[in-house]
C-alpha positions in Angstrom: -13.4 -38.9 -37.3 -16.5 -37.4 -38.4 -18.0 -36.4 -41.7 -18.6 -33.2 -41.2 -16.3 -30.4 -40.0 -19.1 -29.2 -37.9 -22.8 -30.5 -37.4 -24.7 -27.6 -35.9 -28.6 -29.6 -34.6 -31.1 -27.3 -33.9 -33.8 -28.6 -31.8 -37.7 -28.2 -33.6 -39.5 -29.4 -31.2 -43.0 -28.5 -31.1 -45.2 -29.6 -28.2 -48.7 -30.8 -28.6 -50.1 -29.7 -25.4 -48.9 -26.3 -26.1 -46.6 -26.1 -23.8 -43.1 -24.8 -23.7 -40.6 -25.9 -26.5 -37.9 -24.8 -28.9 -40.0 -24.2 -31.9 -42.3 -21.8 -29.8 -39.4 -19.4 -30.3 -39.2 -19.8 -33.9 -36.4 -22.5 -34.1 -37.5 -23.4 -37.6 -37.3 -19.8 -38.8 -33.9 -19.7 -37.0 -33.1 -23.3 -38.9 -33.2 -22.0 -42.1 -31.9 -18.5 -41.1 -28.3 -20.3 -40.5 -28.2 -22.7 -43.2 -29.5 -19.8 -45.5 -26.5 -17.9 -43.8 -24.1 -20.5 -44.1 -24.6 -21.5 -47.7 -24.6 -17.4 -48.8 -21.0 -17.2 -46.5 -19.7 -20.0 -48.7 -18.2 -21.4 -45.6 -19.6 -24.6 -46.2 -18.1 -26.3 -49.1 -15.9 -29.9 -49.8 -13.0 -28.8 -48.0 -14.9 -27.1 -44.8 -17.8 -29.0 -44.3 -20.6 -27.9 -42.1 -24.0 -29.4 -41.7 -27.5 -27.5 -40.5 -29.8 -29.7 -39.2 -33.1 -30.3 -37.0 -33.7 -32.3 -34.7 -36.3 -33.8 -32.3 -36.3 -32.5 -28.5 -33.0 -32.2 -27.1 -34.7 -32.2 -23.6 -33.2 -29.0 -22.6 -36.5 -27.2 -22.5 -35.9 -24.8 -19.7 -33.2 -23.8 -21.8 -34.2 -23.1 -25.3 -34.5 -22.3 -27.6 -31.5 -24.4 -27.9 -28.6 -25.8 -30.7 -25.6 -28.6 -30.3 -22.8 -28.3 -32.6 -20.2 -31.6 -32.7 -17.7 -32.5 -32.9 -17.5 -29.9 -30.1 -20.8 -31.1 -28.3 -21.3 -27.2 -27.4 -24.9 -26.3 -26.2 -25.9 -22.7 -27.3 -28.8 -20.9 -26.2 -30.2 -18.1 -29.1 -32.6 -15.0 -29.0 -32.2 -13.3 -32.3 -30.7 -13.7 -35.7 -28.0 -11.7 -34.0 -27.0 -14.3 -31.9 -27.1 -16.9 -34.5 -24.9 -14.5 -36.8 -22.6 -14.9 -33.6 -22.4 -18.1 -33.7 -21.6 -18.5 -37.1 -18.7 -16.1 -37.2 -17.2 -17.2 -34.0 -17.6 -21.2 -33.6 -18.8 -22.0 -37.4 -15.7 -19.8 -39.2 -13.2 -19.3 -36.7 -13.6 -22.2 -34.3 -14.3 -20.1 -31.0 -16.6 -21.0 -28.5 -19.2 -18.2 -27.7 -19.2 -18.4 -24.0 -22.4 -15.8 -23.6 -24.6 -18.0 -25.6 -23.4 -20.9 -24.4 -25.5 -23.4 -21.8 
């Protein structure tokens, strides 16, 4: 059983050669966006508890930018805060995959 409800990982990768990586399309912006998001929704709290973190490269590159939410282990591709507004409402509140973002 894990700790959290939901543990969304957003990867933050940022390349030193300059090359492609998630945090060229302003993962770290989008980071805080959700957990900023989250926390004003209230829909994190002791009884529903959901988790915003970053992480190192995911090794989807090609992809990104790019988040994993577990227990789920559902890959989610992102544009805009749109999307990530999406993704809260849908998999974060109401436990639906959404299968246009999804990798």
């Amino acid at each position: 059983m894990s700790f959290f409800d939901k543990h969304v990982f957003f990867c933050t990768n940022q390349r030193e050669d300059g090359s492609d990586c998630c945090n060229n399309h302003g993962a770290k912006r989008a980071r805080d966006y959700m957990k900023d998001k989250v926390r004003e929704l209230g829909i994190s709290d002791r009884h529903n508890k959901i988790r915003i973190n970053s992480a190192g490269c995911l090794d989807r590159c090609d992809d990104g930018p790019v988040i994993v939410i577990y227990p789920e282990a559902t890959w989610y591709t992102y544009v805009d805060d749109s999307d990530l507004d999406e993704i809260i409402e849908e998999h974060l509140k109401n436990g639906r995959i959404v299968e246009r973002l999804k990798l």
